[in-house]
Every structure is written in structure tokens, then in C-alpha cells.
N, C-alpha and C positions, 0 to 999 in steps of 0.2 A: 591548242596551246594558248592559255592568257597570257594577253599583254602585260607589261609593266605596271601600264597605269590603270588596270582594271580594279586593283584592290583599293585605290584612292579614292576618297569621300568625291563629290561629285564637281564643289565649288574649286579644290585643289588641282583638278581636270581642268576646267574651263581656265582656271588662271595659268597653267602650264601652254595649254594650246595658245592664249591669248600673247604670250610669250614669244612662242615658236611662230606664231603671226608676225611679230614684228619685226624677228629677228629675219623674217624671210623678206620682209619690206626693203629692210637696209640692205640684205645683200642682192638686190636688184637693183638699190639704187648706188651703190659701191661700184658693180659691176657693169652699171648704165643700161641695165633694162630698164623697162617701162614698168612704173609701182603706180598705181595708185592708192596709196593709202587710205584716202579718204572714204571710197568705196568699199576699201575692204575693212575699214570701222564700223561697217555695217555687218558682218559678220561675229562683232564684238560682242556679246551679252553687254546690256544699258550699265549695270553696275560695276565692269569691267571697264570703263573707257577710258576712264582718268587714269588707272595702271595701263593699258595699253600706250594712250600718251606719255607718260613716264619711261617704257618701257624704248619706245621711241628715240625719244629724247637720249636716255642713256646710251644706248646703241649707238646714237648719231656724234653724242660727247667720245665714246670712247674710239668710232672708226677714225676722228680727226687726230687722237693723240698717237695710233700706231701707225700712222703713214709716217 
């Protein structure tokens, strides 16, 4: 059975995952587990890290606005 994201170019993958990376970050750190982010930037494709940081960020902007 193919997945979803099989039929996706390859760069649209890596920016999805890179995505679902951060959003797993935040809610660890939402929920008070142990993240470290920085470590797991290392999992990041190089051309991907400034969208991961953005993506971060937004995350982080939007958990303060729905508590």
C-alpha cells in the first residue's frame, strides 16, 4: 500500500517531515518533556534549517496565543 507522501517530489518530503519535526518539538515542550531541539536540527537537511527555525517559532507564537 503507498503512502501519501510517496507521489511527492522529494524536496516537498523533506519540508513536510521537517515540519512534523517541530511540531513534535513543541508538543514536548507544551507538554513538559524533555526536547531538545538543537540536537534534533541535526536531523534537519542544511538547506531546511532556517524553515525549521521559522517553523519553530510559529509553533511557539501560536501555543502562547491558545492558552
Amino acid at each position: 500500500m503507498p503512502l501519501p507522501l510517496d507521489g511527492l517530489p522529494q524536496q516537498e518530503r523533506e519540508r513536510i517531515q521537517t515540519d512534523l519535526l517541530a511540531l513534535r518539538i513543541i508538543y514536548s515542550e507544551r507538554y513538559g518533556y524533555a526536547s531538545e531541539w538543537e540536537s534534533a536540527e541535526t536531523h534537519v537537511p542544511t538547506h531546511l534549517r532556517g524553515y525549521f527555525q521559522q517553523r519553530l517559532n510559529f509553533y511557539r507564537t501560536a501555543q502562547r496565543h491558545s492558552i
